[in-house]
N, C-alpha and C positions, 0 to 999 in steps of 0.2 A: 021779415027780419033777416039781417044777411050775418055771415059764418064766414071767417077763415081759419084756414089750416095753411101753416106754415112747417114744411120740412127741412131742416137745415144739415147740410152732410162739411164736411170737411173741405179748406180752401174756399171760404166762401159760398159753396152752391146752395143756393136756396130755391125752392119753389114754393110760389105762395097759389092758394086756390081760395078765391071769392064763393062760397055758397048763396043761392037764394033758400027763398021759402020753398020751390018747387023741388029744390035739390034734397031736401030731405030725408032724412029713412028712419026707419023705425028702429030703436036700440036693438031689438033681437034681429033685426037683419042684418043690423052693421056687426054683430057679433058674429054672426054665421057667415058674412062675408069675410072678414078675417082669420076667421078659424077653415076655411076653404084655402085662401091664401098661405097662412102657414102653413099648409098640408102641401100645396102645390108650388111652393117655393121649398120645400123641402126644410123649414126653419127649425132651429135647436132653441131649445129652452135656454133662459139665461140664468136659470136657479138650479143649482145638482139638485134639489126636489123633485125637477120635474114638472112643478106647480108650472101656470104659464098664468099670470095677472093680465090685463085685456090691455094695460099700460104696458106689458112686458110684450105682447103681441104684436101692437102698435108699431114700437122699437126693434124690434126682431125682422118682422115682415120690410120695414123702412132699409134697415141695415140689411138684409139679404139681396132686394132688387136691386138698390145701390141707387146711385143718381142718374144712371145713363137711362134706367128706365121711366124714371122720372120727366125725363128729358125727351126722352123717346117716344112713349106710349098716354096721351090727353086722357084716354080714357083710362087707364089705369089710375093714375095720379089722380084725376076726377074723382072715382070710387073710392080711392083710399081716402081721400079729404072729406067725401060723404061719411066712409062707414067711420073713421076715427071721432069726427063731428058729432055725432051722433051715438057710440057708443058709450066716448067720455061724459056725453051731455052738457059740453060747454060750445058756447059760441064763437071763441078765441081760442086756436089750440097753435101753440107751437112746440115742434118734436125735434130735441138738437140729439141726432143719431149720433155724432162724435163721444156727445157728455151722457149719451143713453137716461135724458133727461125730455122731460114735458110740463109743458107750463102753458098756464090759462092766461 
């Protein structure tokens, strides 16, 4: 079964990432992949609570790197389209960083 993730940033820039079945992960890795990522992108919470929703991580970690890494780094973008794929648990993810919005 195949999986996209589409990130959409401002001006058009989109990158879309095709998963297979082999691309896979497991939801508690994809979480702990991005909770690594938010640590080392150095990301802020988008709620004064603090709270951080794994949708709100998703968007934070996307809007931190920005598109040039997107653009830059395969394997980066790779992982991020694995762990979001798989954390959300949907097979069609797209993330519009501008409208800090996600949809299946």
């Amino acid at each position: 079964m195949r999986s996209e993730v589409k990130v959409c940033f401002a001006h058009g820039q989109e990158f879309e990432t095709t998963l297979t079945e082999a691309d896979k992960m497991a939801p508690d890795v994809a979480r702990r992949w991005l909770d690594e990522q938010f640590v080392a992108n150095d990301c802020e919470p988008l709620r004064a609570s603090g709270k951080v929703l794994i949708a709100d991580k998703i968007l934070v970690v996307a809007a931190t790197v920005g598109p040039h890494r997107f653009a830059d780094d395969a394997e980066f973008r790779h992982g991020f389209a694995r762990a979001a794929a798989a954390a959300l648990g949907r097979p069609v993810v797209r993330i519009d960083v501008e409208m800090r919005e996600i949809g299946y």
